[in-house]
N, C-alpha and C positions, 0 to 999 in steps of 0.2 A: 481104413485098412485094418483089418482084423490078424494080430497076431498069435502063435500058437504061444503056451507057457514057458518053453526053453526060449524062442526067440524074445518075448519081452522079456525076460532075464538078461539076456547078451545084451540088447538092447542099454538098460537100466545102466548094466555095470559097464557100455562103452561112452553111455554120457558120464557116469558118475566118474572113471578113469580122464577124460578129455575136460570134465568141469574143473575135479582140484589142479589140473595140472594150469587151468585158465585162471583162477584164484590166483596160485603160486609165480605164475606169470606177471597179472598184476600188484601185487605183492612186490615183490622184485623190481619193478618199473621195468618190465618189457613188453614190448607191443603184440597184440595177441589176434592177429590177422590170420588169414588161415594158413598161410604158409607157415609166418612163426611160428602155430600150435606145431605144424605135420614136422618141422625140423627137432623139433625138441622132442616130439614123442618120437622119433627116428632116434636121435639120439639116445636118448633113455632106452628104447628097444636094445639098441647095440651095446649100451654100456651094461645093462642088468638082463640080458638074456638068459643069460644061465640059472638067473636068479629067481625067475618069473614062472609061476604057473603058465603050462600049456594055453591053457582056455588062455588068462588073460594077454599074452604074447600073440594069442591070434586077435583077441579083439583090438589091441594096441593096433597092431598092423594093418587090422580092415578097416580102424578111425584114420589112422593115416593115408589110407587110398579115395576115402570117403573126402578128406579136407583136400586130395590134391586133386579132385574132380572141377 
């Protein structure tokens, strides 16, 4: 599948958001199944919303819909 240049960007930056958080995960000694990842990045959405570039709060959110398929 061939993507346009914006989409392989979103792309890049919603693994690279979903990888350190998978790091950080094991790191810590927590289990990093999919559901583990979708609660923590839920979490993190809600606690640093305000905080968060536009863009990255939507790709947060579309890795989380993504892990809860």
């Amino acid at each position: 599948m061939v993507y346009d240049e914006k989409s392989a960007q979103r792309y890049k930056e919603m693994c690279r958001i979903v990888g350190d958080l998978v790091f950080k995960m094991v790191a810590d000694g927590h289990e990093t199944r999919k559901a583990d990842i979708a609660v923590v990045l839920r979490t993190e959405i809600t606690q640093t919303a305000d905080k968060l570039q536009p863009e990255q709060l939507r790709l947060m959110k579309f890795a989380v819909e993504l892990l809860e398929e």
